[in-house]
N, C-alpha and C positions, 0 to 999 in steps of 0.2 A: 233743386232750384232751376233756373234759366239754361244752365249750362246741359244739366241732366235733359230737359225737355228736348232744348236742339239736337241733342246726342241721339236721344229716342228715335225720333224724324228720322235722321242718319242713316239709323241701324234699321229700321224698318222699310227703310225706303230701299234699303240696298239690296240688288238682285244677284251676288256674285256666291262664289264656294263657301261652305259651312256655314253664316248664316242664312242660307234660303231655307235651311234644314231646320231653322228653329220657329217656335211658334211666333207669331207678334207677342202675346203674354211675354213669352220669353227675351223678346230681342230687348223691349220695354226696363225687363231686371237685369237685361246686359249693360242698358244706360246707366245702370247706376253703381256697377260695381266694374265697368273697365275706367280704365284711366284717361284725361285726356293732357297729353304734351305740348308745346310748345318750341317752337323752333324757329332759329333767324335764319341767314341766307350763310353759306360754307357749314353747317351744321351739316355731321353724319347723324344720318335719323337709325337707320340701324345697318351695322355694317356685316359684311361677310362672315365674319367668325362668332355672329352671335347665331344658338340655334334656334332652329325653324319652328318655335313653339309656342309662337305669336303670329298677328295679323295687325294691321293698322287702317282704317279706314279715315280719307284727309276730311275735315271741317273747314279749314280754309289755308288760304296761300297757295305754291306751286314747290313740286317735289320732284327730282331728277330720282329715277331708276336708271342704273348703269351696271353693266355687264361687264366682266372683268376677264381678262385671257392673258396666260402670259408677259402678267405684270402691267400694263394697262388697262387701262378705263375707257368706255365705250357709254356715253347715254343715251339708250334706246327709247327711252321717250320721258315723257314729264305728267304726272296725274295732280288733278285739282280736287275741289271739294267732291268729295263721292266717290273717288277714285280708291283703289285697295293697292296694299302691297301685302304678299307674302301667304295671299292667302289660298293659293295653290296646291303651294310647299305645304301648307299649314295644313290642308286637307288632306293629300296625301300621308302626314305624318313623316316627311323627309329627314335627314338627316343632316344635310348641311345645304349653307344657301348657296344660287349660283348668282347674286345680285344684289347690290346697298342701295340703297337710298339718301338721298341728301338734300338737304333744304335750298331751294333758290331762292322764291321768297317767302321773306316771313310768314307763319303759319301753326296751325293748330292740327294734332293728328289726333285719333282716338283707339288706344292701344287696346288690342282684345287678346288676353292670354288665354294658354288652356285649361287655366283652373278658372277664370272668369266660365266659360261655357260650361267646364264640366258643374259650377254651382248654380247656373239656371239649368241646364238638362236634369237636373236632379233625379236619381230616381231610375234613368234613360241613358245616364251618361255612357256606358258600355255599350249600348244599341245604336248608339247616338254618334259614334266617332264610325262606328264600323260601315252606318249609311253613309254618309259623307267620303268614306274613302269609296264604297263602291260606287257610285254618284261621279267620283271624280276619273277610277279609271277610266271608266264607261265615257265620260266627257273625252277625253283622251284620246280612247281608242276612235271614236268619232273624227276629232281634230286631223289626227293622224291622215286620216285617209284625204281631207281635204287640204295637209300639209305641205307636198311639192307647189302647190300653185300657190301658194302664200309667199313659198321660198322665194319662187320666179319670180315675183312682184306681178307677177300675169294676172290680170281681171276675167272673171271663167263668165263673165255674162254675155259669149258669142260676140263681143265687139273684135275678136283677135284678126289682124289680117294675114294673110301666106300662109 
């Protein structure tokens, strides 16, 4: 139906880890067999002790991701429609999360498990997780080198003065 369609758009349109890996055909029968939630404002959308063997991509409303250290909560930022969570962890095949997520304001996510991808990869699905992890080291190891300037808040476009 309507829901399915928007969903589609969604998924197709989305440029981040493990679906870029999939075909449009594919992302299409992901519409139809991920789920999509619903959430109000204090809602835990998924929290630290669940494991990393999902992604979510938002449809609508505003979603805090928050960092947690030493018994405190940290929101390092807020993602809207289009925005992903988890799906880093999710490409690497991690093991435990370092981040929740929770609703600010009300909104619509769209939950992609890894039995949803492994039943459109069909066929691929073994070839299919192994690209995406090498995919993501490789991203990674990339980031990495551009990392301390990130840390510094330093902008590397030659505007620095001293």
């Amino acid at each position: 139906g309507m829901k399915t369609k928007e969903v589609a758009e969604l998924l197709v349109g989305y440029r981040g880890p493990v679906l870029c890996d999939l075909l449009e055909t594919e992302r299409k029968s992901l519409a139809d067999v991920a789920s999509v939630k619903e959430y109000s404002p204090g809602d835990c959308v998924v929290g630290l002790e669940e494991k990393p063997d999902s992604m979510l991509v938002v449809m609508d409303g505003t979603f805090s991701v928050k960092a947690h250290s030493m018994g405190e909560q940290t929101e390092m930022y807020r993602i809207e429609r289009g925005g992903a969570f988890g799906d880093v962890l999710f490409a690497l095949g991690e093991s435990k999360r370092e981040s929740s997520l929770d609703c600010v304001n009300k909104g619509s996510v769209v939950l992609i498990r890894k039995s949803d991808i492994d039943s459109v990869a069909v066929g691929r699905s073994g070839s299919f997780w192994r690209e995406v992890t090498t995919a993501m080291e490789y991203w990674i190891e990339g980031c990495k080198s551009r990392k301390p300037d990130l840390l510094s808040g330093r902008t590397t476009n030659g505007n620095e003065t001293g």
